[in-house]
N, C-alpha and C positions, 0 to 999 in steps of 0.2 A: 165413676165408671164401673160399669160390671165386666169381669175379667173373663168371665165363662163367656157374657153375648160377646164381649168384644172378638173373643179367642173363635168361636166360630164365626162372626161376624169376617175376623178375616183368612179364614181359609174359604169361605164364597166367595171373597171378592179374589182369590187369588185363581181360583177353582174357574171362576166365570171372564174374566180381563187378565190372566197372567201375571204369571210371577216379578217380570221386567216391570209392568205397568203399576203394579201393589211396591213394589221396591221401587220406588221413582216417586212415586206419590209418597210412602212413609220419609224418604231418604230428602224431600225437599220441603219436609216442616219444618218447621221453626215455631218459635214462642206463640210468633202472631197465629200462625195457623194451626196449630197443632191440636190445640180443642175442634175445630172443623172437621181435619180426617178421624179423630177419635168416635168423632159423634156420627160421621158417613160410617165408619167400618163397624160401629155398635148397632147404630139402629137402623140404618137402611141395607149393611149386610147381616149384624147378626141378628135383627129382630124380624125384620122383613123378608130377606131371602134366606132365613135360618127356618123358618116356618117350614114347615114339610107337607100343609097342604096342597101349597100350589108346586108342582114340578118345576125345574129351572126353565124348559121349554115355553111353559105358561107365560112365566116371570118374562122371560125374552119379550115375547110377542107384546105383554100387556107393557113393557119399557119403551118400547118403541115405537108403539101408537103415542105415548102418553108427551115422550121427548122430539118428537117430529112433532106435537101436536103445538108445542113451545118456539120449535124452530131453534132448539138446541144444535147442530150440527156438528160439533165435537162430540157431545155426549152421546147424538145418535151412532157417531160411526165405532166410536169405543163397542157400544152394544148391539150396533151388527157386527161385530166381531165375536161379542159375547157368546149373542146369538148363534150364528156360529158352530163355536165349539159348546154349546148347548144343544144340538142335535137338531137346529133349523135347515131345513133342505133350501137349494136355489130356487126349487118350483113354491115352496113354503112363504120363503121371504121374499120375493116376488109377488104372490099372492096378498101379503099385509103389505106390503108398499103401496100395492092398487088400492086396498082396501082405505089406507093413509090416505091417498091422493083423491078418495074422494068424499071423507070424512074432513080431510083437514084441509083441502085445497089444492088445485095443481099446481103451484108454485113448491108446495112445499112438499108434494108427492116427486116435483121435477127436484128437486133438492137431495131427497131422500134418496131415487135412482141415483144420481150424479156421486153422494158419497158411495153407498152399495159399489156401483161398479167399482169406484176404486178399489175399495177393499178386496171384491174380488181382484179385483187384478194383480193386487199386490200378492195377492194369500194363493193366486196362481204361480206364482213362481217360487214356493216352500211347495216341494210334493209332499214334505211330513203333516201340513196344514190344511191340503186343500179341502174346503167343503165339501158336504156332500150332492149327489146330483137329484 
């Protein structure tokens, strides 16, 4: 393991999903799993979102065409979250949700809305959280 991508590797993933979320995932490895989170927080946060071409906004949008496009539904709502607090607006992510739903299908466009909203709804009751408009 490389300790430099790891060590930026997770201050993105903490930067992008929070600190509770990155302590929750490091704090429930074990033997079995622990080369898994090593190798998500090396190379898909510090090789791939450590890259400083694409902006974290980018990175958002292009996750979540890519994870709705799988029909992940945990991982999507993790990453409208992300999204989020990556500086995606409501008119923004609304906009790729449509874009989703008709690239990837309305099931899975209705999917996408149905997590979104919740998130918003949760993330409306934190004022220190809420999205922007």
């Amino acid at each position: 393991m490389d300790a430099e991508r790891f060590s930026i590797g997770e201050q993105r993933r903490r930067e992008v999903l929070g600190d509770a979320y990155v302590d929750q995932s490091l704090k429930n490895a074990d033997d079995f799993n622990r080369p898994f989170q090593e190798l998500v927080t090396e190379y898909c946060w510090g090789t791939v979102w450590g890259d400083p071409t694409l902006v974290p906004r980018e990175r958002s949008l292009l996750n979540l065409g890519m994870i709705a496009a799988f029909g992940k539904m945990h991982e999507f709502e993790l990453h409208v979250r992300g999204a989020l607090k990556n500086g995606i607006s409501r008119d923004e992510l609304r906009a790729a949700l449509i874009q989703i739903a008709v690239y990837c299908g309305i099931p899975v466009g209705v999917d996408c809305f149905r997590v979104t909203r919740k998130v918003l709804a949760e993330l409306a009751t934190q004022p220190t959280n809420s999205p922007k408009e």
